[in-house]
C-alpha positions as CSV (number, residue, x, y, z in Angstrom):
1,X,-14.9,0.5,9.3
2,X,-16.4,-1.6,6.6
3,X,-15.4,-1.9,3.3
4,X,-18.1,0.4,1.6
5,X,-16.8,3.2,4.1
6,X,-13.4,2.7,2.8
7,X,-14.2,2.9,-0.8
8,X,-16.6,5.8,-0.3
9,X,-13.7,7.8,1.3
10,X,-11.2,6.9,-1.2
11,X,-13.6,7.7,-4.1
12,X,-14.1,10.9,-2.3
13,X,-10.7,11.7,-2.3
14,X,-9.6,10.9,-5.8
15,X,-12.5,13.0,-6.8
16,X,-11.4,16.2,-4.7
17,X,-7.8,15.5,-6.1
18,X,-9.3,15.6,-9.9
19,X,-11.6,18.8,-9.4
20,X,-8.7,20.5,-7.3
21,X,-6.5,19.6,-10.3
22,X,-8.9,20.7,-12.8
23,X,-10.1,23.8,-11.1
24,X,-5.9,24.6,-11.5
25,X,-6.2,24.1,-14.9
26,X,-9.0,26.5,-15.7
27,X,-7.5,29.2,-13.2
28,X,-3.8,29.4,-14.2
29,X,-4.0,27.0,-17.4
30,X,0.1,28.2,-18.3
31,X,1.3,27.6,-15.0
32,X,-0.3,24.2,-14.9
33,X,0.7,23.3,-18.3
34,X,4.1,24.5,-17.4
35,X,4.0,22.0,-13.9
36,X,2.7,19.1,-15.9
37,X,5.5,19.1,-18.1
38,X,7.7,19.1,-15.8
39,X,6.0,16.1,-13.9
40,X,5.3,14.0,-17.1
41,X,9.1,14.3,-17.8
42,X,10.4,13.3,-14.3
43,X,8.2,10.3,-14.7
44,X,9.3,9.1,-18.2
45,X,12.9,10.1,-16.6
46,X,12.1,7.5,-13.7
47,X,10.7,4.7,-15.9
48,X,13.5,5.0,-18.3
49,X,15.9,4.8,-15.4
50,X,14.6,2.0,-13.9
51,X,14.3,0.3,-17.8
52,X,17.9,0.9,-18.4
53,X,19.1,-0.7,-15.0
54,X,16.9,-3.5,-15.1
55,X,18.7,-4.0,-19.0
56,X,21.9,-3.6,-17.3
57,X,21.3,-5.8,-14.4
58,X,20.0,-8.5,-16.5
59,X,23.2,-8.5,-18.8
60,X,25.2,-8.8,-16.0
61,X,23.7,-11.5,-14.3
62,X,23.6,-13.5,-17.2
63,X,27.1,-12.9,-18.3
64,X,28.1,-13.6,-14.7
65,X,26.0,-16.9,-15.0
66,X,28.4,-17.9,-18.4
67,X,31.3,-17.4,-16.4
């Protein structure tokens, strides 16, 4: 399979993710709303999470370094 294969079948399937997500929006718009909410905020959770630690770890390692 050849490169042009491979990016016509991804393309394809990033398109059939956006219409499937969009054709959820316009058919139950508050129970998408609802889901995307919840999504966005597990993200920001995530990110934060892994911001936070990598603060942490850092101090750590550089007060363990001063030692």
């Amino acid at each position: 399979m050849n490169n042009r294969q491979r990016a016509n079948g991804i393309t394809a399937g990033i398109i059939s993710i956006m219409l499937g997500i969009t054709l959820l929006a316009i058919i139950f718009p508050y129970h998408f709303l609802g889901i995307s909410l919840i999504v966005s905020a597990s993200i920001c959770l995530y990110f934060m999470f892994k911001t936070i630690r990598n603060t942490v770890k850092a101090h750590l390692d550089k007060e363990e370094l001063s030692k």
